[in-house]
C-alpha positions in Angstrom: 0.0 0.0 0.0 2.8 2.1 0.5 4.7 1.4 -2.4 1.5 2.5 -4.4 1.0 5.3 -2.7 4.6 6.7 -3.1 4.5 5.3 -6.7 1.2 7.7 -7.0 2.7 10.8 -5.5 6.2 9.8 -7.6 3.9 10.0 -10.7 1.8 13.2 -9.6 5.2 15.1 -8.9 6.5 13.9 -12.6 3.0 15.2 -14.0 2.9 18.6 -12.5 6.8 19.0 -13.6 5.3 18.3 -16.9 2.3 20.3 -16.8 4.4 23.2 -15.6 6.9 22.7 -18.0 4.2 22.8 -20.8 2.7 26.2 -18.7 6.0 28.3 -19.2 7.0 27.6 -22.5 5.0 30.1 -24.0 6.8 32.4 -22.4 10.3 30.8 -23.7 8.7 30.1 -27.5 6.7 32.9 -28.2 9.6 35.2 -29.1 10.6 32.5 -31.4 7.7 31.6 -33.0 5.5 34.1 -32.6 7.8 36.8 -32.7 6.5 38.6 -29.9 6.3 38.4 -26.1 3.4 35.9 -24.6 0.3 37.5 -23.6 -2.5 35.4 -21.8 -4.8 38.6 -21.9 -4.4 39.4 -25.0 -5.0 35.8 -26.8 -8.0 34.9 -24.0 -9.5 38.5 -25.2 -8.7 37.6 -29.2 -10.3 34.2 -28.6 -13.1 34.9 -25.9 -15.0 38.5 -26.6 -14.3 37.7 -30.6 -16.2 34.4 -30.3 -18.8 36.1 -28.0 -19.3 38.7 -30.6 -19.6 36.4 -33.3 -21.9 34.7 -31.4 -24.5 37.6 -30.3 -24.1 38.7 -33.7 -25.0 35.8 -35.8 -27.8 35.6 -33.2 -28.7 39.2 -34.0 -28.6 38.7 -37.6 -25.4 40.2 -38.0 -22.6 38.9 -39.3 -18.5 39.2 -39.0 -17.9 41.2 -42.4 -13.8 40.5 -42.4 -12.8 38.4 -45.4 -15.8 38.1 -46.7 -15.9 40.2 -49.9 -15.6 37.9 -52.5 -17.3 34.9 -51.2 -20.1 36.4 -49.7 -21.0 38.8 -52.3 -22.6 38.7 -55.7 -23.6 41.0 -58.9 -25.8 43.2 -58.7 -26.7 45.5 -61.9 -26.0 49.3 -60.1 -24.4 48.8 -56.9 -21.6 46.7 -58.3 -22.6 43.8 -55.5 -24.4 42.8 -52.7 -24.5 40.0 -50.2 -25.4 36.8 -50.7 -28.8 35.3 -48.8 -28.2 35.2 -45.2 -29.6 36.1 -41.8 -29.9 39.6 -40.7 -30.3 40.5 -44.8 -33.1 42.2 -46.2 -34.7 41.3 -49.4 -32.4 43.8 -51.4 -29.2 41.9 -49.7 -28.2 44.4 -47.8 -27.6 44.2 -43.6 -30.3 45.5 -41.9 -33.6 46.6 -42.1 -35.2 47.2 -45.9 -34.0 50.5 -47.2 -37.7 51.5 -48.4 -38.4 53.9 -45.8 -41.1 56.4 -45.9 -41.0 59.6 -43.8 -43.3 60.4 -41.2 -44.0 62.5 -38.0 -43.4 59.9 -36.0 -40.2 58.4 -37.4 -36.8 59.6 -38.2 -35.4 57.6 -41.3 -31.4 57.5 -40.7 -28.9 56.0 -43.3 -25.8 55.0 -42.3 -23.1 54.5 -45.7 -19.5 53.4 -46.7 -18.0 50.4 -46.7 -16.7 47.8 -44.0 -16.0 50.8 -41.2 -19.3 52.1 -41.6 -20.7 48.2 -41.4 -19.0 47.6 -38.3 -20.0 50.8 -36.7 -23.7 49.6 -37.8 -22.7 46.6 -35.8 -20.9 47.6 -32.3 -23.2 50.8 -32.1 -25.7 50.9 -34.4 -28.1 50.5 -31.0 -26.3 53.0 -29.4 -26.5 55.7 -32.6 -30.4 54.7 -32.3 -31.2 56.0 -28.6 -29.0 58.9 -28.3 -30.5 60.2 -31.3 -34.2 59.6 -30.0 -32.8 60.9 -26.7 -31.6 64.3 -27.8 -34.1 67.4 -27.5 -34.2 68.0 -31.5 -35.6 64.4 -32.0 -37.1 63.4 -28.6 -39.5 60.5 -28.8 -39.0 59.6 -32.4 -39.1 56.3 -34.0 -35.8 55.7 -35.5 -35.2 53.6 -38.4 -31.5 52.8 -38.9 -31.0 51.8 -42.6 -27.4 50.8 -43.6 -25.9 50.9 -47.2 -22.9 49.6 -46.6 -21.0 46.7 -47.2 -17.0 45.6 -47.1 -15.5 46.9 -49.9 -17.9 49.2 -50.5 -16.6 52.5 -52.2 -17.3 55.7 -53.8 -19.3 56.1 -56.2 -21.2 52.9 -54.3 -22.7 54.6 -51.8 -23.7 57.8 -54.5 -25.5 54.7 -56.6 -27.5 53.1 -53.6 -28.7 56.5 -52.2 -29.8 57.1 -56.1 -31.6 53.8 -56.6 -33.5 52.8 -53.7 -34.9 57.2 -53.6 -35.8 55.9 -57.3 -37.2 53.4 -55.6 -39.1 55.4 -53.7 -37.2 55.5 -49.9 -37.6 58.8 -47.9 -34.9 59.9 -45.8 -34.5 62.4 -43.5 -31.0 62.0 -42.2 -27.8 60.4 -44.0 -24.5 59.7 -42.8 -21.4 58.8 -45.0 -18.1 57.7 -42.8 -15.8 56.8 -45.8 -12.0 57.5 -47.5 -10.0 54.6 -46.7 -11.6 52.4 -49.1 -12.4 55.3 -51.7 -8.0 56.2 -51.3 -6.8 52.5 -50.9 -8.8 49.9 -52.9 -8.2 51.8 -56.5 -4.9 51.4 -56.0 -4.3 48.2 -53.9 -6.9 46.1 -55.7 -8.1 47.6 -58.9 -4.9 49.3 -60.2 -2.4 46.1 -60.6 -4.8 44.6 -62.7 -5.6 47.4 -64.7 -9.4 47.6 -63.5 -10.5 51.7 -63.9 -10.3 52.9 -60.4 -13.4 54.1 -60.0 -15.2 50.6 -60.7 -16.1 48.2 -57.8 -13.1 46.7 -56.1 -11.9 43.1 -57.5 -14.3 44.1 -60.5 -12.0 41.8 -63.0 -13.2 38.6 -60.8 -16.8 40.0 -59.8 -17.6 40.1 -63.4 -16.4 37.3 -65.2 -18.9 35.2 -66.9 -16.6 32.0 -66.0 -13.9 32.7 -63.5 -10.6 31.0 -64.6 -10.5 27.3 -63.1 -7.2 28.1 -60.9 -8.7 31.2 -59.6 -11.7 29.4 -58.6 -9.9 26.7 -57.5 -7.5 29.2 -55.4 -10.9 30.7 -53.9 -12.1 27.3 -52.8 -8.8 26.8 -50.4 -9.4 30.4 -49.1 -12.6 29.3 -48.1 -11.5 26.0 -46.3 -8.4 27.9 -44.6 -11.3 30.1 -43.1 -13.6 27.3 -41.8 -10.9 26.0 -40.2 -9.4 28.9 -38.6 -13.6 29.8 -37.7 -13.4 25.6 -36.1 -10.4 26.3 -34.2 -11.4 29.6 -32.4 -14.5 28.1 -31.8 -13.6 24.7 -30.5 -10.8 26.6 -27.8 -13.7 29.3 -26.4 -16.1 26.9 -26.0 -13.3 24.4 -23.9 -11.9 24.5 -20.7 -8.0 24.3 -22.1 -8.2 28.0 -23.1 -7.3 28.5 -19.7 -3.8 26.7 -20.6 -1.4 29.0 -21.6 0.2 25.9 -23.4 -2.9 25.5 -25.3 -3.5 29.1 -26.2 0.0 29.4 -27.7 -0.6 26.3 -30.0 -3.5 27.9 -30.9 -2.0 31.1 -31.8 1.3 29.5 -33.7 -1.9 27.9 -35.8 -3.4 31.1 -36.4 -0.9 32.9 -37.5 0.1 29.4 -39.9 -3.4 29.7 -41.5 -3.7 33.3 -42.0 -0.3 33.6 -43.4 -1.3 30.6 -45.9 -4.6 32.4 -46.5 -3.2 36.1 -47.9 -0.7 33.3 -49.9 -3.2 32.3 -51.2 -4.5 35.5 -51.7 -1.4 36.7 -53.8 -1.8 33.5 -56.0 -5.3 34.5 -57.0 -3.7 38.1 -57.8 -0.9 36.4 -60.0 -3.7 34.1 -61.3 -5.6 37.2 -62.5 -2.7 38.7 -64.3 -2.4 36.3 -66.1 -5.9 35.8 -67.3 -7.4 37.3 -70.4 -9.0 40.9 -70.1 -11.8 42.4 -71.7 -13.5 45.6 -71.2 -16.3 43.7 -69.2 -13.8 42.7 -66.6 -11.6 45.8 -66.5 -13.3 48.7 -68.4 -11.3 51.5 -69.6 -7.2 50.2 -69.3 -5.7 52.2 -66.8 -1.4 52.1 -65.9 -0.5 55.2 -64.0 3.4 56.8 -64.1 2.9 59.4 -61.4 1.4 57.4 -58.1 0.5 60.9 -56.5 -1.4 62.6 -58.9 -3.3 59.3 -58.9 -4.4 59.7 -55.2 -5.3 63.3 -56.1 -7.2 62.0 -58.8 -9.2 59.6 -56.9 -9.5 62.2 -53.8 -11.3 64.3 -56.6 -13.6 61.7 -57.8 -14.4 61.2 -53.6 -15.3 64.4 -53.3 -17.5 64.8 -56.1 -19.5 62.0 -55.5 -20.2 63.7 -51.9 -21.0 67.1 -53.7 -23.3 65.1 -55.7 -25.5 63.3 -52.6 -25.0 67.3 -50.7 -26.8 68.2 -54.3 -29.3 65.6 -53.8 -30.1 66.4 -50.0 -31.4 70.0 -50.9 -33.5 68.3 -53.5 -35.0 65.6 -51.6 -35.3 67.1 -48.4 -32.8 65.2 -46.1 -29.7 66.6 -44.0 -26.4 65.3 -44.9 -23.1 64.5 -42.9 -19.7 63.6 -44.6 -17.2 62.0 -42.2 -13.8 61.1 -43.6 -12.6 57.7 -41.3 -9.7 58.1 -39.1 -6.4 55.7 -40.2 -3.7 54.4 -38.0 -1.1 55.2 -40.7 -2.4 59.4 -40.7 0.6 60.4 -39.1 0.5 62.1 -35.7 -3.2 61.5 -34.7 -2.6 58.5 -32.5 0.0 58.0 -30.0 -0.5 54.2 -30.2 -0.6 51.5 -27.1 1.8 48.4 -27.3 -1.3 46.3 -27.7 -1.8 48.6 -31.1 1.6 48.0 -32.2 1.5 44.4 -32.1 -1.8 43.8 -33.7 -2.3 47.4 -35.9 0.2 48.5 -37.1 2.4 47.1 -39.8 6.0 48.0 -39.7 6.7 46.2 -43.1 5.9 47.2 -46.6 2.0 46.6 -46.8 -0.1 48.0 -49.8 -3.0 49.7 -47.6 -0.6 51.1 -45.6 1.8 52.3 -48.9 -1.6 53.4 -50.1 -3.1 55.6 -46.8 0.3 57.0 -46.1 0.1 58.7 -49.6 -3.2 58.9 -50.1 -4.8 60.6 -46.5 -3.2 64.1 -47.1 -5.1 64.6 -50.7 -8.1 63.5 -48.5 -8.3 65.7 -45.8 -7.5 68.8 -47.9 -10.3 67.6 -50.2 -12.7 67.6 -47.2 -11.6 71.2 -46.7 -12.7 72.0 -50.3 -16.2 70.6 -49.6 -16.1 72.8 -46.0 -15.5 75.7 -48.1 -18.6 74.6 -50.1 -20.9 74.1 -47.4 -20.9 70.5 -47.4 -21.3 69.2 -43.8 -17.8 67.9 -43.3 -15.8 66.1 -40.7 -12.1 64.9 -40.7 -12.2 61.8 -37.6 -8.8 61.5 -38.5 -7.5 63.9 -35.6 -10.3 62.3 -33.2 -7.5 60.0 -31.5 -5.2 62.4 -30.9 -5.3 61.9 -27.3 -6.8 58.9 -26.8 -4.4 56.9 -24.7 -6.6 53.2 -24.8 -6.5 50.9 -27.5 -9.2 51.7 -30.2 -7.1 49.7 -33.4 -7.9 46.1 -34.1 -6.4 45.1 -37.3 -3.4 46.7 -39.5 -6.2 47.7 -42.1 -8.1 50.0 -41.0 -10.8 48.7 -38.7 -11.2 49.4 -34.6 -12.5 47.6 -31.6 -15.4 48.2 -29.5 -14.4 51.6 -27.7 -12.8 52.4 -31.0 -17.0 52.2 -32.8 -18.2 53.5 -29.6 -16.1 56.8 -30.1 -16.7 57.2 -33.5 -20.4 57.0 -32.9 -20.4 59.5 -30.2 -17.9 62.2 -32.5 -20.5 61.6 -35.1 -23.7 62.2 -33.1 -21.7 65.4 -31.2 -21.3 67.1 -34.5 -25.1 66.3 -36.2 -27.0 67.1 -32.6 -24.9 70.3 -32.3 
């Protein structure tokens, strides 16, 4: 009896050596394979409050809109595309309630456009928008209707082409919000211009419109979509278990992260080389376009931004709605963030990245844009300073997106400056 018993504590000690061992190694590894300290926080927070979110929003109806442009989307004749059938969609594919509003005195018909900033705000504090505006004096007590044309990817003139066809349609507005730039700056250039596609067409436009997509594009797009499942599997299976309170088991989960996404934008430059080097026509890319002079380019397209907002300021005084124009704040606008070390780990990218390139270039012809169409009497805001001294962490991604506080802020700026 002895013998077992000492054999049993003999084995218990050997175990917790083990277990410990296991615990630590994070610490040892991470630098190594991760290439960063080890952070419990921050990977319980990645794992937990991003599942949880995923969770209430699916049960919401909404939906995660990361990654999801090409996949999720298909044609549609004047707004370039929507989504594809799925919860939390109306009828005319887009997020939210059906854009056919008619006004009222009891209701206050708000839309909220852009692209996948402007979705997300829709998402983290589209509630939040709903009751301070029906809280403030000037629209105490109103119904309001919260209708969102926006999608990821979404860009300028998009959101000029939605407001147009569903007013044809006959919607009635009363209030419109456009938070926008990055994409309208970035996407021409990062997506549209290496493959010739006129900048001011729909993002990815050359694989959106193809008849037949090329079989090893297709193909390419089929492994995206597994290397997502299984990245969607894996966060799911570790929030849901008890070993994401291992640090062992958070770490593996981490090195397999960052394995998957890094074979998912591979992936992603294999579709780009794919479409090189398929045959164009003018259905795919429209009007050739090469550029020699990359900042007259980002003028050009801070133009064409601009003028599509002149156009919907045109339309308000026609149609009888007020109109705010917010240009997006950008982690790579120099000076308007002094960032947290959680942002520079997970927001900013210290390598050459194309939207980065792109926004470091591009921003500047932006903002002195928005000044033009301040001069003009165009309701105009610049977020990008909004951060300035914001010493939390409101950056989630080295794109362009935020966290919760981050949508929470940007909400509250936005409302400040239309209730005022």
């Amino acid at each position: 009896m002895k013998k077992t018993g000492k054999r049993f504590i003999g084995w218990s000690v050997y175990l917790f050596i083990i277990i410990l061992t296991l615990e630590i190694s994070p610490y040892i590894l991470s630098g190594f394979l991760l290439e960063k300290s080890f952070s419990r926080r921050n990977i319980r927070k990645e794992i937990i409050e991003e599942n949880n979110t995923a969770k209430d929003e699916n049960n919401d109806g909404k939906q995660d809109v990361q990654n999801q442009y090409l996949g999720n989307h298909i044609l549609h004749p004047y707004l370039g595309f929507v989504g594809i059938e799925q919860d939390g969609f109306n009828e005319f594919h887009l997020p939210g309630i059906n854009p056919l509003t008619k006004k009222s005195d009891e209701d206050l018909n708000v839309v909220l456009m852009g692209g996948s900033v402007a979705r997300e705000l829709y998402v983290s504090a589209g509630e939040r928008i709903k009751q301070k505006i029906s809280s403030s004096d000037i629209y105490k007590d109103k119904n309001i209707n919260l209708v969102i044309l926006a999608l990821s990817g979404f860009k300028q003139p998009q959101q000029l082409l939605a407001l147009n066809y569903f007013m044809a349609l006959g919607a009635e507005y009363d209030l419109v919000i456009n938070l926008d730039g990055f994409n309208e700056i970035v996407l021409p250039y990062t997506d549209n211009l290496p493959f010739h596609v006129f900048p001011s067409y729909p993002r990815h436009w050359n694989i959106y419109s193809r008849k037949k997509l090329d079989s090893r594009v297709t193909l390419l797009l089929g492994k995206q979509a597994v290397v997502n499942e299984k990245r969607s599997n894996n966060k799911r299976f570790i929030a849901n278990s008890i070993v994401n309170y291992s640090n062992f088991a958070l770490f593996i989960w981490k090195v397999t992260d960052n394995k998957l996404n890094n074979e998912f934008f591979q992936l992603e430059s294999e579709i780009r080389t794919a479409q090189k080097n398929s045959p164009t026509d003018y259905q795919s890319i429209g009007i050739y376009t090469t550029i020699t002079d990359t900042l007259e380019f980002f003028k050009e397209q801070s133009e064409f931004w601009k003028r599509s907002s002149q156009q919907i300021a045109y339309m308000s005084k026609q149609a009888g709605f007020e109109y705010f124009h917010f240009l997006q704040p950008n982690q790579y606008v120099e000076g308007t963030k002094e960032f947290t070390v959680e942002e520079l780990n997970i927001a900013i990218e210290s390598g050459p990245f194309a939207y980065k390139d792109a926004a470091i270039t591009g921003y500047p012809p932006l903002i002195s844009e928005g000044q033009e169409l301040i001069r003009e009497g165009v309701n105009f805001t610049d977020l990008t300073p909004m951060f300035k001294d914001e010493k939390r962490s409101v950056y989630n991604d080295k794109c362009c997106h935020f966290n919760q506080l981050g949508y929470e802020l940007i909400a509250d700026r936005i409302l400040e400056k239309i209730l005022k």
